[in-house]
PyMOL CGO cylinders between C-alpha atoms (Angstrom):
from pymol import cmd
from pymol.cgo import CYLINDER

trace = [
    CYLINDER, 24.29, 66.45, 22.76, 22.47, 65.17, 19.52, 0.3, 1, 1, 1, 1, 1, 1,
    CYLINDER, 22.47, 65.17, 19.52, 19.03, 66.50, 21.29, 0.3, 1, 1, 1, 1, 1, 1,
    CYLINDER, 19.03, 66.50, 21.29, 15.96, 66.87, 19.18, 0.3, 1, 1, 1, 1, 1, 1,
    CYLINDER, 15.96, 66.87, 19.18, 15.38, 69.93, 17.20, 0.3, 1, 1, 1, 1, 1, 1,
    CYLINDER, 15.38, 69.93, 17.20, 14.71, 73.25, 19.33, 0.3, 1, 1, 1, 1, 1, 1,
    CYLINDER, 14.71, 73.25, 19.33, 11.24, 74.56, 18.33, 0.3, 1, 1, 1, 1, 1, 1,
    CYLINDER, 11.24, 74.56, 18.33, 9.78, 71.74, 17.46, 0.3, 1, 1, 1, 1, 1, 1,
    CYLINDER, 9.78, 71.74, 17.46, 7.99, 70.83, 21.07, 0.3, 1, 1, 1, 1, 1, 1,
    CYLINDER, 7.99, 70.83, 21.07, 6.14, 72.91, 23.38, 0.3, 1, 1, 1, 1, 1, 1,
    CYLINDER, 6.14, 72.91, 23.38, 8.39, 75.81, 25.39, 0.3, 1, 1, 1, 1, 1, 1,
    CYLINDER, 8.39, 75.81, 25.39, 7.18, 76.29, 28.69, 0.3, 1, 1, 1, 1, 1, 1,
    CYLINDER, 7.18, 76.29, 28.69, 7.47, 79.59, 31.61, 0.3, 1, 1, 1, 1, 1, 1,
    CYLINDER, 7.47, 79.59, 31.61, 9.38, 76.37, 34.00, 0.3, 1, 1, 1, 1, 1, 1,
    CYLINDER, 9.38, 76.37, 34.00, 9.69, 77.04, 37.87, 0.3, 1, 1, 1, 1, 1, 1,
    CYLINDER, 9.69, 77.04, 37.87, 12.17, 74.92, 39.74, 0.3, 1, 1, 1, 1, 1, 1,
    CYLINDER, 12.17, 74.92, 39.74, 12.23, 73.96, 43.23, 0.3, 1, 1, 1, 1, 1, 1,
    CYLINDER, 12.23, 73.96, 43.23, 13.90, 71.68, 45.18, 0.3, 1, 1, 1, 1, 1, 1,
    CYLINDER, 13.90, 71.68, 45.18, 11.01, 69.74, 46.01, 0.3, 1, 1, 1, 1, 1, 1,
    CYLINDER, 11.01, 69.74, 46.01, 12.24, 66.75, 48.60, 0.3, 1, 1, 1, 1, 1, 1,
    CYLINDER, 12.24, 66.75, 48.60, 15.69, 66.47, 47.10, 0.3, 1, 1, 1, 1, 1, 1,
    CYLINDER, 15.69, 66.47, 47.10, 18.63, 66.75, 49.80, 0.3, 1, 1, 1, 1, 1, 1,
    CYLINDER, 18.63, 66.75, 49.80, 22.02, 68.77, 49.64, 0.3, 1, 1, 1, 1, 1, 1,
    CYLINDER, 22.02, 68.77, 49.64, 25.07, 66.50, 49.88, 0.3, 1, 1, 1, 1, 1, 1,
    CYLINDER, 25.07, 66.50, 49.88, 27.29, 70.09, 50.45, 0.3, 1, 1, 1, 1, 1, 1,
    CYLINDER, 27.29, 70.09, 50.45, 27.87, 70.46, 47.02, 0.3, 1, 1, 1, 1, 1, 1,
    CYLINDER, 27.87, 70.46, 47.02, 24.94, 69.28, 44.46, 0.3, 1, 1, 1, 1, 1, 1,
    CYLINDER, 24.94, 69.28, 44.46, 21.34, 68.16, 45.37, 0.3, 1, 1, 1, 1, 1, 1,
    CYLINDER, 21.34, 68.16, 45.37, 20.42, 64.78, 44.51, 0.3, 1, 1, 1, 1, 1, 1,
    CYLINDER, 20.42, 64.78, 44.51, 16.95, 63.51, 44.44, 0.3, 1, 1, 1, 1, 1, 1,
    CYLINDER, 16.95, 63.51, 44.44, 13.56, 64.13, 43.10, 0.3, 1, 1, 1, 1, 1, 1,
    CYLINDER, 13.56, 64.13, 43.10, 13.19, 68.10, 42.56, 0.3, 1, 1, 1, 1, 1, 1,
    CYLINDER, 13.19, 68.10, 42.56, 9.92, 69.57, 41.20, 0.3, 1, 1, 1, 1, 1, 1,
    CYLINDER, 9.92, 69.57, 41.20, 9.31, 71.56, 38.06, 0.3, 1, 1, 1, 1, 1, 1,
    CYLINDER, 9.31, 71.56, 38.06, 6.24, 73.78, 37.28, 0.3, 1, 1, 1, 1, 1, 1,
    CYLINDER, 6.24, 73.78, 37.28, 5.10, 73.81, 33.96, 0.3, 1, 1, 1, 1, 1, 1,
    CYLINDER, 5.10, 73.81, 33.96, 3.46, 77.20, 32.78, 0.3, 1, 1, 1, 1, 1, 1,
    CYLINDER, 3.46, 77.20, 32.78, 2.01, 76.90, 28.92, 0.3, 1, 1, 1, 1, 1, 1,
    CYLINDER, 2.01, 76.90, 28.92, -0.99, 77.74, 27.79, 0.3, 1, 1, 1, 1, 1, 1,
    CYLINDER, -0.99, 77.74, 27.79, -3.06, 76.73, 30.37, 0.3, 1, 1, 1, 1, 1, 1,
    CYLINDER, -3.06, 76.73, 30.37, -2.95, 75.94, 33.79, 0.3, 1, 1, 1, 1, 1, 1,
    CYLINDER, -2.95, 75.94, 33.79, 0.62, 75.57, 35.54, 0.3, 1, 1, 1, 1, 1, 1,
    CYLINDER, 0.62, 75.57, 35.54, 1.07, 71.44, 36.10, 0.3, 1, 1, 1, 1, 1, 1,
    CYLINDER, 1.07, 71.44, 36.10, 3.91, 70.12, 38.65, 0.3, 1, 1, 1, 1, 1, 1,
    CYLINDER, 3.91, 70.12, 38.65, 6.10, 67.44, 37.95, 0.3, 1, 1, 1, 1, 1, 1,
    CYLINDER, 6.10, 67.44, 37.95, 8.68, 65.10, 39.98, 0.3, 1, 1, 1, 1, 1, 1,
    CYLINDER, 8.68, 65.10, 39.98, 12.02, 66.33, 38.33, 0.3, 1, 1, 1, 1, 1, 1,
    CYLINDER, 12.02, 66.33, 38.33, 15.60, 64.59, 37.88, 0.3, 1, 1, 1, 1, 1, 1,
    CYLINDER, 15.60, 64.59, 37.88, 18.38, 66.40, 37.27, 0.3, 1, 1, 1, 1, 1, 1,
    CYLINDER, 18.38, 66.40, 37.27, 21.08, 64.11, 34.99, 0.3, 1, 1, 1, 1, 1, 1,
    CYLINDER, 21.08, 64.11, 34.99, 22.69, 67.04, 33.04, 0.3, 1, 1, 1, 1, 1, 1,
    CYLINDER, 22.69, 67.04, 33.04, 23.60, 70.41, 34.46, 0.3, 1, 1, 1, 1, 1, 1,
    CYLINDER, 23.60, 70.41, 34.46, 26.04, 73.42, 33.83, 0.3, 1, 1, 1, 1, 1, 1,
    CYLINDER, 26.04, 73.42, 33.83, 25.82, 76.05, 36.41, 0.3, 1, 1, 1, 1, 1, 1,
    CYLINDER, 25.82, 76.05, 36.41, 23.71, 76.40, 39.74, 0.3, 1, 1, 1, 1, 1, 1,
    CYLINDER, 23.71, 76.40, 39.74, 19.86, 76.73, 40.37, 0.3, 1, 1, 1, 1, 1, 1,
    CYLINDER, 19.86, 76.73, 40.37, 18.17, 78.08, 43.07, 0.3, 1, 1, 1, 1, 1, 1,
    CYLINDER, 18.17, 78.08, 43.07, 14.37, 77.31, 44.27, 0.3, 1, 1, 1, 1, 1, 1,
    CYLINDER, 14.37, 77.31, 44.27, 12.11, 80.18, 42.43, 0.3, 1, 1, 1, 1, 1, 1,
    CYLINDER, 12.11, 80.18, 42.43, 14.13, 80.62, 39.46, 0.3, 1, 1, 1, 1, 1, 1,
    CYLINDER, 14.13, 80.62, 39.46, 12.73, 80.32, 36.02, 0.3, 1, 1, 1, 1, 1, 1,
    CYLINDER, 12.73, 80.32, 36.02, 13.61, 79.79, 32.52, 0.3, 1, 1, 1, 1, 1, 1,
    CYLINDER, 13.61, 79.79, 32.52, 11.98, 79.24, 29.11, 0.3, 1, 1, 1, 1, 1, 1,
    CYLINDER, 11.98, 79.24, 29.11, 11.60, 75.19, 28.64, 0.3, 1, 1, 1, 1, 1, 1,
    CYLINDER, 11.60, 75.19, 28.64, 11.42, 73.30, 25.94, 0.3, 1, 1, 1, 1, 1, 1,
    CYLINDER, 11.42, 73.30, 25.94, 9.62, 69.80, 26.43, 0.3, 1, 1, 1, 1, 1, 1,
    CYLINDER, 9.62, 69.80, 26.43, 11.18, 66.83, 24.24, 0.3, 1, 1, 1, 1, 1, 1,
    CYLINDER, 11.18, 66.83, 24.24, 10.47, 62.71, 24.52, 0.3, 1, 1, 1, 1, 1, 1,
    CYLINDER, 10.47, 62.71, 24.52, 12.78, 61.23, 26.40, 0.3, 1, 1, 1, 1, 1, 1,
    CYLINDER, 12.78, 61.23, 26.40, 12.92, 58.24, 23.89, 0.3, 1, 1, 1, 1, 1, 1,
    CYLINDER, 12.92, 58.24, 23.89, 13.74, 61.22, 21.01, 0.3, 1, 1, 1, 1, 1, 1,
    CYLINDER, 13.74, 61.22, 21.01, 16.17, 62.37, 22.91, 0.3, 1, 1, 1, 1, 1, 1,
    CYLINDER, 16.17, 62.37, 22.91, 19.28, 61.75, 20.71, 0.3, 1, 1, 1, 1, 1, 1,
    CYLINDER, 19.28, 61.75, 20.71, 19.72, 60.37, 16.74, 0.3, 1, 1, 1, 1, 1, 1,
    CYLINDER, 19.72, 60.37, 16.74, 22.31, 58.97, 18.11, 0.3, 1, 1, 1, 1, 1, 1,
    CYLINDER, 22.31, 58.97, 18.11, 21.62, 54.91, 19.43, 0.3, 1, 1, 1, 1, 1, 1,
    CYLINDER, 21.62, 54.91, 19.43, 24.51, 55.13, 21.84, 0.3, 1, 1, 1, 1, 1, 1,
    CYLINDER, 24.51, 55.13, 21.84, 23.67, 58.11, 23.28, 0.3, 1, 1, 1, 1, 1, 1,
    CYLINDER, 23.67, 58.11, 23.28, 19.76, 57.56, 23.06, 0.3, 1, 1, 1, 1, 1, 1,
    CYLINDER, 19.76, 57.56, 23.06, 20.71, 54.23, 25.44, 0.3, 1, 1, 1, 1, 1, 1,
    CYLINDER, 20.71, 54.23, 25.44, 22.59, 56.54, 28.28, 0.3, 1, 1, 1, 1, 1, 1,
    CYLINDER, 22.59, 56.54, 28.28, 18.98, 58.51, 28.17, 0.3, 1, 1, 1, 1, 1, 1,
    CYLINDER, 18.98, 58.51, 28.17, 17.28, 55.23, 28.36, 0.3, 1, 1, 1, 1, 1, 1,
    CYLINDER, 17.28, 55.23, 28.36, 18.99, 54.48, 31.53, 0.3, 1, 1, 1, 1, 1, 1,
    CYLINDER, 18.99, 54.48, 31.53, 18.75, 57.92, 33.07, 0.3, 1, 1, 1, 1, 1, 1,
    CYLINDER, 18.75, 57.92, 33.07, 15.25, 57.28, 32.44, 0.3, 1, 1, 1, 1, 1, 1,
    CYLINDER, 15.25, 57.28, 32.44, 15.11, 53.94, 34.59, 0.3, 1, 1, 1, 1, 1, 1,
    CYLINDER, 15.11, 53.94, 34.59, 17.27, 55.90, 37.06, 0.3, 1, 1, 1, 1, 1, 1,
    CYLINDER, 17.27, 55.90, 37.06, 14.07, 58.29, 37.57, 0.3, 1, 1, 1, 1, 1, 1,
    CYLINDER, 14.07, 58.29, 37.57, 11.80, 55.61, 37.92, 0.3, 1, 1, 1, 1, 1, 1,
    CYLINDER, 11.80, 55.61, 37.92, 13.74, 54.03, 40.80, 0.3, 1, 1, 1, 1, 1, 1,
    CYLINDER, 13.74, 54.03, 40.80, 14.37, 57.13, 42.40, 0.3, 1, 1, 1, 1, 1, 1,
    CYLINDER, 14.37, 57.13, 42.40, 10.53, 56.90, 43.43, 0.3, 1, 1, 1, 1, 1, 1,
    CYLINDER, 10.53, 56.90, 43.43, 11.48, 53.26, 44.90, 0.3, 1, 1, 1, 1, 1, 1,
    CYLINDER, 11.48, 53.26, 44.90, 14.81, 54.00, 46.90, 0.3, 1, 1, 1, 1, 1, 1,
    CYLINDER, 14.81, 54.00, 46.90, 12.86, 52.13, 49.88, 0.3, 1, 1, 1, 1, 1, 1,
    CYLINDER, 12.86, 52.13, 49.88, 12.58, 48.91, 48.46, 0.3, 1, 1, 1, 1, 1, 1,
    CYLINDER, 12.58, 48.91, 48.46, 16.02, 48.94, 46.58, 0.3, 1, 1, 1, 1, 1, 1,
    CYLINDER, 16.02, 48.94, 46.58, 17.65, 49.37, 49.67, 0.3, 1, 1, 1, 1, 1, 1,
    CYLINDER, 17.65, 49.37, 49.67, 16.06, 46.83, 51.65, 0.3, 1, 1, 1, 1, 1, 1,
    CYLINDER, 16.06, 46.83, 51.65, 17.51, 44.50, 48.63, 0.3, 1, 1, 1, 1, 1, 1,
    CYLINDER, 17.51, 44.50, 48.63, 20.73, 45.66, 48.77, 0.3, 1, 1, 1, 1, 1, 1,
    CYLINDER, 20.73, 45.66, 48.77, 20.94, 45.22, 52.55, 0.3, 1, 1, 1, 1, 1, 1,
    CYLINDER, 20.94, 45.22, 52.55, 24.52, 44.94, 53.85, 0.3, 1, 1, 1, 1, 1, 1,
    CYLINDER, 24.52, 44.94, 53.85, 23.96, 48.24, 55.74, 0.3, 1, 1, 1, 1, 1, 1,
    CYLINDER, 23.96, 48.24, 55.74, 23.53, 50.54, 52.66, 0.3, 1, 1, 1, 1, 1, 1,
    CYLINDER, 23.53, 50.54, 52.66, 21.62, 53.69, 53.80, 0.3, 1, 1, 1, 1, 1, 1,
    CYLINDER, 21.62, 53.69, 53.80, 18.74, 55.07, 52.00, 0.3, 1, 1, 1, 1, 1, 1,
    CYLINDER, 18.74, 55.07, 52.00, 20.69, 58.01, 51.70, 0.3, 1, 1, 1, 1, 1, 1,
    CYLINDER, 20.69, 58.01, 51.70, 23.73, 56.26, 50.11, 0.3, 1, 1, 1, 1, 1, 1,
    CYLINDER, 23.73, 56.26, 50.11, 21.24, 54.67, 47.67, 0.3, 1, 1, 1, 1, 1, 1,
    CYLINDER, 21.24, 54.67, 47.67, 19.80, 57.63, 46.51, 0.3, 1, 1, 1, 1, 1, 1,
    CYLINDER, 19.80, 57.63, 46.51, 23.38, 59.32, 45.91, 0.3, 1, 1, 1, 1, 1, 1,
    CYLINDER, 23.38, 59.32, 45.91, 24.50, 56.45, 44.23, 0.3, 1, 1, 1, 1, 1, 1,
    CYLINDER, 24.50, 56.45, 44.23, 21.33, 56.44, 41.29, 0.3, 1, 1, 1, 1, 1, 1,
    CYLINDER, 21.33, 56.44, 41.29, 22.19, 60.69, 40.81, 0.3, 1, 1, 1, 1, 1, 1,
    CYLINDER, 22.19, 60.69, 40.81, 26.11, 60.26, 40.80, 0.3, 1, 1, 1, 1, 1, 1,
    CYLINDER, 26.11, 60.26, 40.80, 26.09, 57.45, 38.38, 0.3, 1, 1, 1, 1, 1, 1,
    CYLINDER, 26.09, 57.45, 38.38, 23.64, 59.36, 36.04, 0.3, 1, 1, 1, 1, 1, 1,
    CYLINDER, 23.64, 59.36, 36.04, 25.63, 62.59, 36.54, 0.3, 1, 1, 1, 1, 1, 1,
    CYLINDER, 25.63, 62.59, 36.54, 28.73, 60.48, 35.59, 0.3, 1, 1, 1, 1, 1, 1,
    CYLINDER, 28.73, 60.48, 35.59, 26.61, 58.42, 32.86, 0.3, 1, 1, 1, 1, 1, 1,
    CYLINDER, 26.61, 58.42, 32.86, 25.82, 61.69, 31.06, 0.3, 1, 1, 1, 1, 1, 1,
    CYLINDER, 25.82, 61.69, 31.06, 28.44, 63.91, 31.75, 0.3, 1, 1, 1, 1, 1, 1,
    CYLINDER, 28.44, 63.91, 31.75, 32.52, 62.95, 30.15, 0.3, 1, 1, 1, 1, 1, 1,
    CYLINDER, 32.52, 62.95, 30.15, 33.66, 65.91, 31.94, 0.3, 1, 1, 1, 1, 1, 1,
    CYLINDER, 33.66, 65.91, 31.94, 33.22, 65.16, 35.34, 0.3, 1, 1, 1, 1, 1, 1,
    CYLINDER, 33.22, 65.16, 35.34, 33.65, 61.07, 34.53, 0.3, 1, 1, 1, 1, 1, 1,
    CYLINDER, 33.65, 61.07, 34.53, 37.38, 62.18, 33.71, 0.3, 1, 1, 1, 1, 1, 1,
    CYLINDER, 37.38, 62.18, 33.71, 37.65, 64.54, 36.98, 0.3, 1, 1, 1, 1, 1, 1,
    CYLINDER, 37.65, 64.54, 36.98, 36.16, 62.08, 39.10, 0.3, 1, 1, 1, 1, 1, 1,
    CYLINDER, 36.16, 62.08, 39.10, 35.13, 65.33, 41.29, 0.3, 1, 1, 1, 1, 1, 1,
    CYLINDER, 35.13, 65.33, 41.29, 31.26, 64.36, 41.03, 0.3, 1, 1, 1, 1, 1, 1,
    CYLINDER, 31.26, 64.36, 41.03, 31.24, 62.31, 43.70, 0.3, 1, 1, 1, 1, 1, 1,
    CYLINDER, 31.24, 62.31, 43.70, 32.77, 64.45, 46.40, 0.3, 1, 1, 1, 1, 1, 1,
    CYLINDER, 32.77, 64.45, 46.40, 34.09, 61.76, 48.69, 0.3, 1, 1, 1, 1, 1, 1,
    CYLINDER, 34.09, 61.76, 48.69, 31.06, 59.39, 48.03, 0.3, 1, 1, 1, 1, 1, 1,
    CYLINDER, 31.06, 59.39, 48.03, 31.40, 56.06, 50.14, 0.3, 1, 1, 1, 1, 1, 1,
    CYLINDER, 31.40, 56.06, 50.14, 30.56, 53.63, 47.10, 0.3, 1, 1, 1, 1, 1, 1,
    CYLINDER, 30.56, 53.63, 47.10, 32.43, 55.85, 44.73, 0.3, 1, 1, 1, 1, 1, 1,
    CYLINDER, 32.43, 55.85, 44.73, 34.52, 52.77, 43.65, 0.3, 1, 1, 1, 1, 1, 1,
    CYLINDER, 34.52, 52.77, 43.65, 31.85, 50.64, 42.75, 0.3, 1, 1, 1, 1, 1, 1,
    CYLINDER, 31.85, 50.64, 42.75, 29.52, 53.18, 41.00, 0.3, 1, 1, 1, 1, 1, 1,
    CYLINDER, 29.52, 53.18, 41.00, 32.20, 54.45, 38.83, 0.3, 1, 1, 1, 1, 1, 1,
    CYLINDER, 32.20, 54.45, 38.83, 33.25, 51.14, 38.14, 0.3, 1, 1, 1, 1, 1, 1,
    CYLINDER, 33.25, 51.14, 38.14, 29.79, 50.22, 36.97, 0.3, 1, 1, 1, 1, 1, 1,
    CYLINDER, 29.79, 50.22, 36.97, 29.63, 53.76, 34.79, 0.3, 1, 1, 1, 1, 1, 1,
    CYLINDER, 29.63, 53.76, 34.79, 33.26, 52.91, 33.36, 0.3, 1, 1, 1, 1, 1, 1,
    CYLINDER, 33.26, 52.91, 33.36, 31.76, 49.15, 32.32, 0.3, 1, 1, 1, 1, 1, 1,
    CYLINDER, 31.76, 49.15, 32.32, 28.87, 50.86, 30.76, 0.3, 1, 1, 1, 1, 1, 1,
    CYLINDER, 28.87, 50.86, 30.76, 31.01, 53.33, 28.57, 0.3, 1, 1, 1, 1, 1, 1,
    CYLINDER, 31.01, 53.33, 28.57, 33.43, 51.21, 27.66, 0.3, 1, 1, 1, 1, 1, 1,
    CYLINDER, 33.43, 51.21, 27.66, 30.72, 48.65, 26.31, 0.3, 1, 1, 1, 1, 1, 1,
    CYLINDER, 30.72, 48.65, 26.31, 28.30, 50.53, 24.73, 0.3, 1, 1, 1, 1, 1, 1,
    CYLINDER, 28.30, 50.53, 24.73, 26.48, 46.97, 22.93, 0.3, 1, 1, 1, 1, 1, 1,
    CYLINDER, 26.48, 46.97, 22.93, 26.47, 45.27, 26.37, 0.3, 1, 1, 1, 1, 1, 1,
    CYLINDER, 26.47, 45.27, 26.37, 24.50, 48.52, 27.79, 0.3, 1, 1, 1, 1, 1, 1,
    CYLINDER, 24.50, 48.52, 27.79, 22.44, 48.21, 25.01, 0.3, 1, 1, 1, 1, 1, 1,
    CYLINDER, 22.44, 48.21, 25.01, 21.22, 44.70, 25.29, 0.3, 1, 1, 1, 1, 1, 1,
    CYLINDER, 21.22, 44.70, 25.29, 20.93, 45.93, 29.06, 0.3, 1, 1, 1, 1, 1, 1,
    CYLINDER, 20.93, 45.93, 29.06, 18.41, 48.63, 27.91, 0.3, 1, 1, 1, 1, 1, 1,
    CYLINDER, 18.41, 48.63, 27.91, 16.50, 46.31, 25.50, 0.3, 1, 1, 1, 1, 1, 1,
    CYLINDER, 16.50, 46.31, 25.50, 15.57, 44.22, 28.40, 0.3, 1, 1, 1, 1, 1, 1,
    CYLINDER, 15.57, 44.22, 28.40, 14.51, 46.35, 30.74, 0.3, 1, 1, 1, 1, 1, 1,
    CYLINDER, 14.51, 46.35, 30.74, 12.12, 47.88, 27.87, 0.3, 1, 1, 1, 1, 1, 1,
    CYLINDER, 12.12, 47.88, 27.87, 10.93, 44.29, 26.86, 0.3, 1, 1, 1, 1, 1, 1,
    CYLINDER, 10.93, 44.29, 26.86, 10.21, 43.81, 30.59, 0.3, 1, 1, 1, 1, 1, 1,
    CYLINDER, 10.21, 43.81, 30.59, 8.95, 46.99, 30.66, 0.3, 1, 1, 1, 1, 1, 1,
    CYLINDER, 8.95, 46.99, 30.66, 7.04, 47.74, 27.59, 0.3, 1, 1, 1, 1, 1, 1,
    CYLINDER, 7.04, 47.74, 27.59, 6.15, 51.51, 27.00, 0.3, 1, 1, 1, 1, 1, 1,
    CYLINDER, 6.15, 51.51, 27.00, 7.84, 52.06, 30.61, 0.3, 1, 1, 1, 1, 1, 1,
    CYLINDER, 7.84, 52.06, 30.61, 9.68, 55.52, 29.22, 0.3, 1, 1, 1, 1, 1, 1,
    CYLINDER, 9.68, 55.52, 29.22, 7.15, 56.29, 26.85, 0.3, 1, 1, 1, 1, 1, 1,
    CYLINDER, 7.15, 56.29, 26.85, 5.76, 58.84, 30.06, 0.3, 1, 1, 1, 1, 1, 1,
    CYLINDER, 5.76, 58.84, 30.06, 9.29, 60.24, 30.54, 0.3, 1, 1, 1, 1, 1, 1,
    CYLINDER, 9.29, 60.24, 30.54, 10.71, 63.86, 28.81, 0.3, 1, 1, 1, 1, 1, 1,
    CYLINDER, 10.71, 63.86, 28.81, 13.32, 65.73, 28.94, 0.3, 1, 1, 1, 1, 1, 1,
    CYLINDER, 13.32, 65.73, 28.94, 12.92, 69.81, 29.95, 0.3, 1, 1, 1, 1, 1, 1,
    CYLINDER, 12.92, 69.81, 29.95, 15.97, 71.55, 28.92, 0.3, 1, 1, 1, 1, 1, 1,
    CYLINDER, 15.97, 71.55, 28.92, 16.66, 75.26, 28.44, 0.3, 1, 1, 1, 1, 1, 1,
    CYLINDER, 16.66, 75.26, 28.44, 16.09, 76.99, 25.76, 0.3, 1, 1, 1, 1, 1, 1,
    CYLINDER, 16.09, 76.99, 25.76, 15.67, 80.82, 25.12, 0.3, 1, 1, 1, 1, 1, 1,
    CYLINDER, 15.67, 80.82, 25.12, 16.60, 83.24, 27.80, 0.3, 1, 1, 1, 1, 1, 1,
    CYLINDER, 16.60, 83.24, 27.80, 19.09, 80.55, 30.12, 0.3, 1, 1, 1, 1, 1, 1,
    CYLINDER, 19.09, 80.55, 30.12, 20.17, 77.98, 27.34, 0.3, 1, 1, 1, 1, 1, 1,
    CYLINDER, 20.17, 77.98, 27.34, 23.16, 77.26, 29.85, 0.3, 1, 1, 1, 1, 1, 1,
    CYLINDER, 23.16, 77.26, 29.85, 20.28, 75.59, 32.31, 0.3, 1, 1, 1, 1, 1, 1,
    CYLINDER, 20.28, 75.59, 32.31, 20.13, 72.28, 33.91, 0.3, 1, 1, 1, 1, 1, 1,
    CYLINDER, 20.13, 72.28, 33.91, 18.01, 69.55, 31.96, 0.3, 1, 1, 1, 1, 1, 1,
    CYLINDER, 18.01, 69.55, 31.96, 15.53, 67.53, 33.92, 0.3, 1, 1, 1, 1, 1, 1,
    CYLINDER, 15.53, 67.53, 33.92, 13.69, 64.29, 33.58, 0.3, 1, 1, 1, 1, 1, 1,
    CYLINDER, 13.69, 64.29, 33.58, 9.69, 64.76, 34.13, 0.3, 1, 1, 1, 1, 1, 1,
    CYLINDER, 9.69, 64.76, 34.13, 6.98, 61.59, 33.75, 0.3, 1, 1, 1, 1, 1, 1,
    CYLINDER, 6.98, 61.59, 33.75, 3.68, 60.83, 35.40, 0.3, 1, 1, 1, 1, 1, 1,
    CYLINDER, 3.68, 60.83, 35.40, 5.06, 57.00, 36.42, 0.3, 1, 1, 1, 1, 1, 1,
    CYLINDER, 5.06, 57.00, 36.42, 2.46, 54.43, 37.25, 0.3, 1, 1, 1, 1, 1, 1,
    CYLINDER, 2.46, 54.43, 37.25, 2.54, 53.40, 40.92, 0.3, 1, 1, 1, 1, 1, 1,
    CYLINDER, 2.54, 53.40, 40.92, 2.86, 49.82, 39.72, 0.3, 1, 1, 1, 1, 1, 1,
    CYLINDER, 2.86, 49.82, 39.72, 5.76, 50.41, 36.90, 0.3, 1, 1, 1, 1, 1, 1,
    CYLINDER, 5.76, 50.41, 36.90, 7.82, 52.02, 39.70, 0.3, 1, 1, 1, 1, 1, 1,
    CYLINDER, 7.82, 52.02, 39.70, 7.88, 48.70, 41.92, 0.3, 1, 1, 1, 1, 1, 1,
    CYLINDER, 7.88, 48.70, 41.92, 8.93, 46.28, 39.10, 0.3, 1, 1, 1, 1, 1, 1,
    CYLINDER, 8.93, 46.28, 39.10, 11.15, 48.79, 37.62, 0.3, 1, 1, 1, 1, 1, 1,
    CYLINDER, 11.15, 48.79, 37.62, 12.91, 49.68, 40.41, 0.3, 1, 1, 1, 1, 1, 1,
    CYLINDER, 12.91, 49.68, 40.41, 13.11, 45.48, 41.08, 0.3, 1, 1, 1, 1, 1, 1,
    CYLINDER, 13.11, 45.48, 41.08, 14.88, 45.60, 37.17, 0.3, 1, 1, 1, 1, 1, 1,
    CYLINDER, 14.88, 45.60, 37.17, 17.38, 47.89, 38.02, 0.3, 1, 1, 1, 1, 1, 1,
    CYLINDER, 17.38, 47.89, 38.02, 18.19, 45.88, 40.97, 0.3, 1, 1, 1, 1, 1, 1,
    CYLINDER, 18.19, 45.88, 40.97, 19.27, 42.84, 38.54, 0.3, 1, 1, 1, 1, 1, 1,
    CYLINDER, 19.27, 42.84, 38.54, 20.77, 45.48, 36.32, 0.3, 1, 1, 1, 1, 1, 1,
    CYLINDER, 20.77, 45.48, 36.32, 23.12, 46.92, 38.99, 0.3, 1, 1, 1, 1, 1, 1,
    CYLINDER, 23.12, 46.92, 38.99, 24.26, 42.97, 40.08, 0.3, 1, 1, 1, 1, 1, 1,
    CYLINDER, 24.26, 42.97, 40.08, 25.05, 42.55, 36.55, 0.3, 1, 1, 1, 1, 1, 1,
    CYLINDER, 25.05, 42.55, 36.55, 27.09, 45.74, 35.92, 0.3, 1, 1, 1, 1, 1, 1,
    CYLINDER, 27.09, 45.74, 35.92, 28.85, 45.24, 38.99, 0.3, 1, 1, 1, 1, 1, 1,
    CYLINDER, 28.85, 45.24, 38.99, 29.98, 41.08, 37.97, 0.3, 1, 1, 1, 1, 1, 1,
    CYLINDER, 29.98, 41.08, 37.97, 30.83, 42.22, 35.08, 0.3, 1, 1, 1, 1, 1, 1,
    CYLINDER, 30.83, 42.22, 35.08, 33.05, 44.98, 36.16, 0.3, 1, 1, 1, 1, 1, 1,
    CYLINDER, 33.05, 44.98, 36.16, 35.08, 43.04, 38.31, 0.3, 1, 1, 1, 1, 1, 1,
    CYLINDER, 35.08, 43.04, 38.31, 35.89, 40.70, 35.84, 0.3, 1, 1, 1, 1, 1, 1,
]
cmd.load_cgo(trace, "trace")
């Protein structure tokens, strides 16, 4: 990954826990919690996981290094899959409402796995080729269909991106990536922001169009 230049933002003592996420029997998927130690007082953040190597168990810790989400990568194609893992954290804090939308008997549950597989897939080329990242997911078909759209049209994700962030101006601005660095470079790389109760509600409404769009065009 083109990530920005180790050293060059703050490194932090980081604590994870599992916070509210849930175990599907192989990977936990949700909103996780990181605790921030620099030089002041420790601060808690919501956490996504969209990148990981090996396992991590509640109470372990690891040197951090803090980086902008939207500096993530030099790289415009890869910067975009960060974008959307991005608007993938913000409607993690909505799951609610997007499944009421989606109706048709879709479980919260089943929403929430769908949002982490499809960043875990998004991100990750090694486990989009083995296909084992879903582990016998119900929707598999359709969220790896909308991930295979996405890579295999990297301008039409783009102009995807660019209007979620001119409907959402600044939206990922709050967003940054804590990834390992130091002792456990091998560790998993989280998502952190402070979202604003109201950006969560229209963002999460975005992604709504954005998923009906991936999926149309998928199937064509």
């Amino acid at each position: 990954m083109a990530a920005a230049c180790l050293g060059a933002s703050p490194v932090f003592e980081v604590t994870y826990n599992r916070g509210t996420a849930a175990d599907d029997g192989t990977y936990v998927i949700g909103l996780t919690q990181l605790a921030l130690q620099g030089n002041g007082p420790a601060q808690t953040f919501q956490s996504m996981c969209f990148d990981f190597i090996g396992k991590i168990h509640t109470g372990q810790t690891y040197l951090g290094e803090e980086v902008k989400l939207t500096d993530y990568s030099s790289d415009p194609v890869q910067q975009t899959l960060y974008d959307m893992a991005g608007f993938a954290y913000f409607a993690m804090h909505n799951v609610p409402a997007i499944t009421a939308a989606v109706g048709n008997g879709v479980t919260q549950w089943e929403v929430l796995q769908g949002i982490q597989y499809g960043v875990w897939d998004l991100l990750d080329p090694v486990e989009h080729d083995d296909g084992n990242i879903y582990h016998g997911y119900k929707y598999t078909n359709q969220v790896d269909a909308a991930v295979d759209w996405a890579l295999a049209n990297p301008a039409g994700l783009a102009q995807i991106d660019a209007k979620l962030q001119q409907e959402f101006p600044h939206a990922l601005d709050s967003l940054y990536v804590i990834q390992g660095v130091g002792r456990d470079a091998g560790i998993q790389k989280f998502i952190i922001g402070m979202p604003e109760p109201g950006s969560i509600w229209l963002i999460a409404g975005g992604l709504l169009g954005l998923t009906a769009l991936i999926r149309l065009r998928a199937t064509r």
